[in-house]
C-alpha positions as CSV (number, residue, x, y, z in Angstrom):
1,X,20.4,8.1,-4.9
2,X,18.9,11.0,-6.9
3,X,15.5,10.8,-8.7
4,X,15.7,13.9,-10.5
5,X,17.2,14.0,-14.3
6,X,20.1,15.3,-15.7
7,X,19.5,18.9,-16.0
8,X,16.7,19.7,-14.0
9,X,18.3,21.8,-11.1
10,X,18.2,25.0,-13.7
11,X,16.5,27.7,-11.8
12,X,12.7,27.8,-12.0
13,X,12.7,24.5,-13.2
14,X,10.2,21.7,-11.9
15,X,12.1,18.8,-11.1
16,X,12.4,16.5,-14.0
17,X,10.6,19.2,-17.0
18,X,12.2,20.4,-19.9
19,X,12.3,23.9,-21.4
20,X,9.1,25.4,-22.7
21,X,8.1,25.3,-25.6
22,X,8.9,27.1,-28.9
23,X,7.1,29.9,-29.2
24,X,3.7,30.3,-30.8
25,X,5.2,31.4,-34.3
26,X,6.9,27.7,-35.1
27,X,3.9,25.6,-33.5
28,X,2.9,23.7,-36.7
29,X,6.6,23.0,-37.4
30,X,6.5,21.7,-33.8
31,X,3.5,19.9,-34.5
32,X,4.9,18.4,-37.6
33,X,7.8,17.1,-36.2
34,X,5.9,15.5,-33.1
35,X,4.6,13.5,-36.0
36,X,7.2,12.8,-37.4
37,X,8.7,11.6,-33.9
38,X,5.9,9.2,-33.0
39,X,6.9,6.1,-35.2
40,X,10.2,6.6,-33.4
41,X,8.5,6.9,-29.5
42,X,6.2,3.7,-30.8
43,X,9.5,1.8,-31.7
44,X,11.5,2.6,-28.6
45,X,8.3,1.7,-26.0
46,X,8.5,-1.9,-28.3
47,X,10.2,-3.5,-25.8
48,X,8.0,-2.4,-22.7
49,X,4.9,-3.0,-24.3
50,X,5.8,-6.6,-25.3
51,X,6.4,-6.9,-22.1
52,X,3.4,-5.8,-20.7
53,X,1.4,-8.0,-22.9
54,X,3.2,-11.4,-22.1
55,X,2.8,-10.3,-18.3
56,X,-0.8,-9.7,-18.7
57,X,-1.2,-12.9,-21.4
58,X,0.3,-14.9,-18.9
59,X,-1.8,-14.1,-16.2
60,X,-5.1,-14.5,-19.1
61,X,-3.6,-17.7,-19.7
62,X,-3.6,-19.3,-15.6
63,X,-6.9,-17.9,-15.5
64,X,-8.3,-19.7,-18.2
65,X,-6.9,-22.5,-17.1
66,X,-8.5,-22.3,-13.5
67,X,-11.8,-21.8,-14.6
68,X,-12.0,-24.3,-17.3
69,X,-10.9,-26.3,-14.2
70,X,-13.5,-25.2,-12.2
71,X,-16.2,-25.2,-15.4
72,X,-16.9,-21.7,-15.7
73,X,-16.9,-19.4,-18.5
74,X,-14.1,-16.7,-18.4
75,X,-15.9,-13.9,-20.5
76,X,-18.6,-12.8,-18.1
77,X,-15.8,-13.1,-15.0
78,X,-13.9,-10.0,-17.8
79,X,-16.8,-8.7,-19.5
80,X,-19.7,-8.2,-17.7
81,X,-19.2,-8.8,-13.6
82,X,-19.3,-6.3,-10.9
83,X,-18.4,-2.9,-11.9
84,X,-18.2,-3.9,-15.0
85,X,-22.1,-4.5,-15.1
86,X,-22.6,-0.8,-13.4
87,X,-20.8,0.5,-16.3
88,X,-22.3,-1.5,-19.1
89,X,-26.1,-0.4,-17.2
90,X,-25.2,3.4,-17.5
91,X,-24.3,3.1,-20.9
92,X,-27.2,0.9,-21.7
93,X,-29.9,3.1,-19.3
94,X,-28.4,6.1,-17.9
95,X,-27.9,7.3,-14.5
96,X,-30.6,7.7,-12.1
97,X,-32.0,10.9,-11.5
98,X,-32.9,10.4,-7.4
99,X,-30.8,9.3,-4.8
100,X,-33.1,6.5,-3.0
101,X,-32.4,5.4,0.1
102,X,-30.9,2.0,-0.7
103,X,-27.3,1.2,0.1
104,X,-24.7,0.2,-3.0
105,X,-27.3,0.7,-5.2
106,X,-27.4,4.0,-7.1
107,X,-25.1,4.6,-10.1
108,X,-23.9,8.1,-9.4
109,X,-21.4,6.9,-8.1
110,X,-19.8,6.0,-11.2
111,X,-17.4,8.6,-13.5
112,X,-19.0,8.9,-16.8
113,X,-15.9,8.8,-19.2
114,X,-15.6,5.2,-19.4
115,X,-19.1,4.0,-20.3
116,X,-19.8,7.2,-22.4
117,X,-16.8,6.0,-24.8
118,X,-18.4,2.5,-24.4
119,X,-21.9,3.7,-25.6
120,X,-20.4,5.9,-28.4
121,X,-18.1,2.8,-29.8
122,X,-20.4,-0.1,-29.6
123,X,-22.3,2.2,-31.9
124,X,-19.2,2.0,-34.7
125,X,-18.6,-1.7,-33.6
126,X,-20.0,-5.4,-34.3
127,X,-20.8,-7.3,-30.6
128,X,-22.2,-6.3,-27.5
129,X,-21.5,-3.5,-25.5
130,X,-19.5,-5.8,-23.1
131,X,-16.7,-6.5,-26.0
132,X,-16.7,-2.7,-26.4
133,X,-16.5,-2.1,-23.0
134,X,-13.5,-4.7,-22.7
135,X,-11.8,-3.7,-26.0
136,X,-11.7,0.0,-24.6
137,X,-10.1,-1.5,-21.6
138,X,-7.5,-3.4,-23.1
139,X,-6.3,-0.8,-25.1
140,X,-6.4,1.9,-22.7
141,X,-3.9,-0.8,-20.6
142,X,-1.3,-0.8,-23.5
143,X,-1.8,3.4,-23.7
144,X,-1.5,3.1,-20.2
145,X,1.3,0.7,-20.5
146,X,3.5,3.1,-22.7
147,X,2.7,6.4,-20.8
148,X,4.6,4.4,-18.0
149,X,7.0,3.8,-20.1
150,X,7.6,7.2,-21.2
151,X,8.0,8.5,-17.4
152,X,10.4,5.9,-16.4
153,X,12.4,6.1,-19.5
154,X,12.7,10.4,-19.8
155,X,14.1,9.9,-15.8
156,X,15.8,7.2,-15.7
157,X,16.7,5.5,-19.2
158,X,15.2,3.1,-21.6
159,X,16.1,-0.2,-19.2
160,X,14.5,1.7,-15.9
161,X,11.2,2.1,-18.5
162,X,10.7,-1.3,-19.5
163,X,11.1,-2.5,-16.0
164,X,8.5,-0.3,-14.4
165,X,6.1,-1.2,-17.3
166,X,7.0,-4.7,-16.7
167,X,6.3,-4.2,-12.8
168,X,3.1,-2.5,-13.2
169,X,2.1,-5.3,-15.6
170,X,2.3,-7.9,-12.4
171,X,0.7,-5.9,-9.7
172,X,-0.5,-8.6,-7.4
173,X,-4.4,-7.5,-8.9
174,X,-2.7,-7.0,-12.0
175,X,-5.5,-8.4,-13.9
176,X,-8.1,-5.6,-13.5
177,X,-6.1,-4.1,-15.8
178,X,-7.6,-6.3,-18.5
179,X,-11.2,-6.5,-17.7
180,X,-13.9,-4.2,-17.9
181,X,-12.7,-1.7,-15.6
182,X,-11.8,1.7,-15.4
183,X,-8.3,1.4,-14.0
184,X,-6.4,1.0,-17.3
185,X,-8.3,3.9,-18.6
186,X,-7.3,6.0,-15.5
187,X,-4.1,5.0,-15.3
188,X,-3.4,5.9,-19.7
189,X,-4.5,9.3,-18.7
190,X,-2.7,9.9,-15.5
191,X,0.8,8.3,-16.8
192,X,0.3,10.8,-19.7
193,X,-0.4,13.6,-18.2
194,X,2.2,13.7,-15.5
195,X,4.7,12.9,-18.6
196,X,3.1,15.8,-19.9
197,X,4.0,17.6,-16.8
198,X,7.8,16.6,-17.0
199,X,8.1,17.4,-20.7
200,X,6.6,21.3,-20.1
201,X,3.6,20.3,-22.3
202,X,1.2,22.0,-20.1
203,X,-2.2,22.4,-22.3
204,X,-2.0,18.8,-22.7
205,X,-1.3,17.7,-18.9
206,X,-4.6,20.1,-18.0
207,X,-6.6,18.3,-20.8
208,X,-6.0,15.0,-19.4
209,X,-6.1,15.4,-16.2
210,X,-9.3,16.9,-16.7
211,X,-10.4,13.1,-18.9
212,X,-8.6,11.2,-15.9
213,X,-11.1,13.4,-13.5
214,X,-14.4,12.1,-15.4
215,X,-13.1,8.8,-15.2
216,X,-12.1,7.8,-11.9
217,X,-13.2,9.6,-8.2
218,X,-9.6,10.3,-7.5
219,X,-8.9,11.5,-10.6
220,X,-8.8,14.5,-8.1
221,X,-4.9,13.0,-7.2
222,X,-4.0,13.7,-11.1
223,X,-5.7,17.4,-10.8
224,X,-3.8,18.3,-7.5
225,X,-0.3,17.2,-8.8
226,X,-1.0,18.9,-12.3
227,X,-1.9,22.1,-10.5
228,X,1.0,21.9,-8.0
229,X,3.2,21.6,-10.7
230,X,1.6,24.4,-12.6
231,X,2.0,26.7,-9.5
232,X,5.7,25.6,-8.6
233,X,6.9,26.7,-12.2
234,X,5.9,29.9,-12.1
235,X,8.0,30.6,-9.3
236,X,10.5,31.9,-11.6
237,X,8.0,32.8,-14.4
238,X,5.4,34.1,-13.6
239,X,3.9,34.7,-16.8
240,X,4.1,31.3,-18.0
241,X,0.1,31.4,-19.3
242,X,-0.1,27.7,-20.5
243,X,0.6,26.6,-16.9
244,X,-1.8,28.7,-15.3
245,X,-4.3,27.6,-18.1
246,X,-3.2,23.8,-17.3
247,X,-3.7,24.5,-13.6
248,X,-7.5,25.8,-14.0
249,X,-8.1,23.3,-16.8
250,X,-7.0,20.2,-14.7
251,X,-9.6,20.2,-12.1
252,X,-12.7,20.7,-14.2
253,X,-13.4,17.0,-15.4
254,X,-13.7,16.0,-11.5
255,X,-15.5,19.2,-10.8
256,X,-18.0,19.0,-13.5
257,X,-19.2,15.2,-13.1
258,X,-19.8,16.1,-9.0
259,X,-21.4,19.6,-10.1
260,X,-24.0,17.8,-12.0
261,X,-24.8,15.4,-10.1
262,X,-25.4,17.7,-7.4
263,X,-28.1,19.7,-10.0
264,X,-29.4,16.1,-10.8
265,X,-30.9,15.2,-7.4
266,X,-31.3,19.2,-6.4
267,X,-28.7,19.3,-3.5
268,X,-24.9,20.4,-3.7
269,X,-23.7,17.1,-1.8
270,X,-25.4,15.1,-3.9
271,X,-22.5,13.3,-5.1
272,X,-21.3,13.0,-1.8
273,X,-24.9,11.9,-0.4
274,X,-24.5,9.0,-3.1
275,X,-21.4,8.0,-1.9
276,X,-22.5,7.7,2.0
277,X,-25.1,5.6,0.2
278,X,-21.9,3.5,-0.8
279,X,-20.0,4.0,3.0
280,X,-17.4,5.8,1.2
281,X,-16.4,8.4,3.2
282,X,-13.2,9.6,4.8
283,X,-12.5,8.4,8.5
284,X,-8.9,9.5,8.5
285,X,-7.8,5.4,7.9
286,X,-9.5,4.2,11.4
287,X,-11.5,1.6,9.3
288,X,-8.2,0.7,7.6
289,X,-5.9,0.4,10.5
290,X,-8.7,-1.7,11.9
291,X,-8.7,-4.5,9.2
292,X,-5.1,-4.3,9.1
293,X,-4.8,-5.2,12.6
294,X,-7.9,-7.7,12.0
295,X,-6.8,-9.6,9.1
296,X,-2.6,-9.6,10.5
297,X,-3.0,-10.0,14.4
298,X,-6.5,-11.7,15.4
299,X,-7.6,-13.4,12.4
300,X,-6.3,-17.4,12.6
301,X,-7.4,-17.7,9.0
302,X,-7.8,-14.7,6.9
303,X,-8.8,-15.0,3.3
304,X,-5.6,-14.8,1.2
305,X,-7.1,-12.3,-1.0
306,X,-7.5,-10.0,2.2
307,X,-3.9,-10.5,3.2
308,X,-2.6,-10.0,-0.7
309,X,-4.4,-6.4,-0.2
310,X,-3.1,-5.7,3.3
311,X,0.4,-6.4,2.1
312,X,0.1,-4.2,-0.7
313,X,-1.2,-1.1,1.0
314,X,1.7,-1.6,3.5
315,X,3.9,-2.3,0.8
316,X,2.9,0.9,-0.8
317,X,3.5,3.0,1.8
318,X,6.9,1.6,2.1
319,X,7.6,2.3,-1.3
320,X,6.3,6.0,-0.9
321,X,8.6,6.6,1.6
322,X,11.6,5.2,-0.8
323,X,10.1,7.9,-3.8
324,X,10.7,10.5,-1.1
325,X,13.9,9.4,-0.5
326,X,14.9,9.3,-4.0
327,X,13.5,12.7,-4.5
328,X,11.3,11.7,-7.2
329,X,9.9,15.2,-9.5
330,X,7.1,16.9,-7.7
331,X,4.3,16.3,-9.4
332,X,5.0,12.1,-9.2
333,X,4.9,12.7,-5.4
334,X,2.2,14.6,-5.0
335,X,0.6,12.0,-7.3
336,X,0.7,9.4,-5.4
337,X,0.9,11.1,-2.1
338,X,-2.5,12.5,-2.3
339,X,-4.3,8.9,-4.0
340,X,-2.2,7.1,-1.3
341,X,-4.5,9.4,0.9
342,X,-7.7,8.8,-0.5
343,X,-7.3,5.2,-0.4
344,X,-6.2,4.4,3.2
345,X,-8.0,7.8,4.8
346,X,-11.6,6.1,3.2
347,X,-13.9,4.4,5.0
348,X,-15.4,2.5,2.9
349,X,-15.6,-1.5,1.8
350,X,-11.7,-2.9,2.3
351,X,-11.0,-5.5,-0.1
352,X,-10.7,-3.1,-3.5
353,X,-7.8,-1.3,-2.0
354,X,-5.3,-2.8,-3.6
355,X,-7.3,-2.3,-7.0
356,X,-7.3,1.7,-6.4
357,X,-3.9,1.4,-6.3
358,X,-3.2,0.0,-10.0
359,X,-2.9,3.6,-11.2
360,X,0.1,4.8,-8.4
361,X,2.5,3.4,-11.0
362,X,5.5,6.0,-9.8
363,X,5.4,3.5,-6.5
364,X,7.1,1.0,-8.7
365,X,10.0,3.3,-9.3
366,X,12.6,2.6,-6.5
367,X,11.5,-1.5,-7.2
368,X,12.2,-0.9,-11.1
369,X,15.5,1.5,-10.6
370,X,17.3,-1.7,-7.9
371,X,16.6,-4.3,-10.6
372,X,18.0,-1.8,-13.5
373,X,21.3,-2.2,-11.4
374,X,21.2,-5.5,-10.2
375,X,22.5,-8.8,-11.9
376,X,20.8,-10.5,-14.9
377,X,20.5,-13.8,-12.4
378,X,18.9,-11.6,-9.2
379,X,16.7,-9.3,-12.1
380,X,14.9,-12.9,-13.9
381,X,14.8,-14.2,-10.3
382,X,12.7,-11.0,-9.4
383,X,11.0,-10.9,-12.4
384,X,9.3,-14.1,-12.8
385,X,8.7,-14.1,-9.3
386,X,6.5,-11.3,-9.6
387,X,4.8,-12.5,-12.8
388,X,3.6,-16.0,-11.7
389,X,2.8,-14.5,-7.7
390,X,0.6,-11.7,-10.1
391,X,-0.7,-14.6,-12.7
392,X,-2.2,-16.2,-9.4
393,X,-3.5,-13.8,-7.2
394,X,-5.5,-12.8,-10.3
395,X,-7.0,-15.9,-10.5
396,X,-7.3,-16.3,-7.5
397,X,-9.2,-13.0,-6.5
398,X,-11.6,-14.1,-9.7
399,X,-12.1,-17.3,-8.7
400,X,-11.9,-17.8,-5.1
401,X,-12.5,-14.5,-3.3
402,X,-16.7,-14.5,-3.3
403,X,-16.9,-11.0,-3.7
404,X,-15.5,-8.2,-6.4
405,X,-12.3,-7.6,-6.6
């Protein structure tokens, strides 16, 4: 079983890209008619993103329930809780301009992108900064939404789209995706930019990658398979200057954020002093291996929550090793080969693994391609399964696990 689209073994090709562009002559009658084809690309995502939002109401919808159950207010568990509270504090206050000595306590550590767009809204909005902060989120999940989309649908067809969307909507932590977060944000700009990639639109992949670098630490993973990609096409063309612009363009965002905070505190690691303050370092996975073994072999009772995350860091290096062998394009692999990296090499707390792992959407591929062949009966069966198991370990990481999720 082949990954690759039809078409893509033309020499010089990345696997899964399109011809360049027109050339610079006929760009605002290119320009014109992506305009013109956006109404079109809105109606054919429809499906996928109604989808997405009864996945992801569903899941509101158990929650709710729960904590009325349990008699406690669902906006500030959304709104304004863990992260979320980091975020809204730099938007409100700033960052800090020393690095202190005190563990998980200096905001740094923290991309700027999402709570800059939250101070700069709330500005233009009625409500708190909270409501901003969660609107942004929200909407950045149905961008998000339709970027995946847009990949599974250019390689494998409309049905193979709406399923991944679908899937991605009922991750097991699935409901980060709708609270004030930076994953949905992360994940619109990745999803775009890599279809960016496989469309030969390279200004725009460099331009986001760069956003999805000031908005998540491993927005480095987005950067690297942009600049791969970049670098593979001009195998055959050398002179291709919008990838080589792309591939210097994509790093920047990640590079600028560390850079300054390095001339913030007066020391080039700065950014990497903050996050030693944080334990987040690489240790090669020892740490993870460790609680793997911990919370599957010599733990009589682990906390569900712990096991839901050691099953989906197994489960997604399972499915890694299916994208290989469905050949997936480049720059998907090296996507999610190099965040898959990050997040089991790191040393760091355990229990938001399975949260840095909302944005490795091309994971979900060799899951949504089997249900796009399978029967209706075995494809509902599958489906709902993974909605209601997703619409409870929400809830349940929000209202049972002690800690953030």
């Amino acid at each position: 079983m082949s990954s690759t689209a039809p078409g893509t073994k033309q020499s010089g090709r990345i696997p899964g890209t399109r011809r360049p562009h027109a050339p610079r002559a006929v760009a605002p009658a290119a320009r014109r008619a992506l305009v013109r084809r956006l109404p079109h690309a809105l109606r054919r995502a429809a499906p996928a993103l109604a989808a997405y939002v009864a996945v992801r109401a569903t899941g509101l919808l158990v929650l709710a329930l729960w904590a009325h159950r349990q008699r406690r207010e669902l906006w500030p568990i959304l709104a304004a809780q863990w992260d979320a509270d980091w975020y809204l504090g730099i938007a409100e206050h700033g960052y800090a301009d020393e690095l202190g000595t005190a563990y998980n306590a200096n905001n740094l550590a923290f991309f700027p992108l999402y709570p800059f767009l939250v101070k700069a809204v709330a500005v233009l909005t009625p409500g708190s900064r909270a409501s901003t902060g969660l609107g942004i989120a929200v909407l950045a999940s149905l961008l998000a939404a339709w970027g995946i989309f847009a990949v599974g649908d250019r390689l494998y067809g409309r049905r193979a789209g709406v399923l991944l969307t679908t899937l991605w909507a009922a991750f097991p932590v699935g409901a980060v995706q709708w609270m004030g977060y930076t994953e949905s944000l992360f994940t619109a700009c990745a999803a775009w930019s890599l279809c960016a990639v496989l469309t030969g639109r390279w200004l725009w992949a460099g331009a986001l990658a760069a956003l999805a670098g000031l908005t998540r630490p491993t927005g480095v993973a987005v950067a690297v398979a942009v600049g791969v990609a970049a670098l593979w096409s001009l195998r055959r063309r050398p002179r291709r200057r919008r990838a080589l612009i792309a591939a210097g363009l994509a790093p920047l965002g990640w590079c600028a954020f560390v850079g300054w905070v390095g001339l913030r505190l007066g020391r080039w690691d700065g950014y990497f002093a903050v996050q030693r303050l944080w334990h987040n370092e690489l240790d090669g996975g020892v740490r993870t291996l460790h609680q793997m073994r911990q919370f599957l072999v010599y733990d009589p009772t682990p906390h569900l929550f712990l096991v839901v995350v050691t099953l989906t860091l197994i489960g997604a290096v399972v499915l890694f090793g299916l994208s290989l062998w469905d050949r997936q394009p480049l720059p998907l692999l090296v996507f999610t080969g190099v965040l898959l990296v990050i997040v089991l090499a790191s040393g760091g707390v355990y229990f938001p693994r399975a949260r840095f792992l909302i944005p490795a959407f091309p994971l979900l591929l060799p899951l949504a391609l089997h249900l796009s062949r399978a029967s209706h009966r075995h494809r509902t069966l599958a489906l709902a399964a993974a909605v209601l198991g997703s619409a409870y370990c929400g809830a349940h990481m929000l209202l049972v696990w002690p800690s953030a999720p």
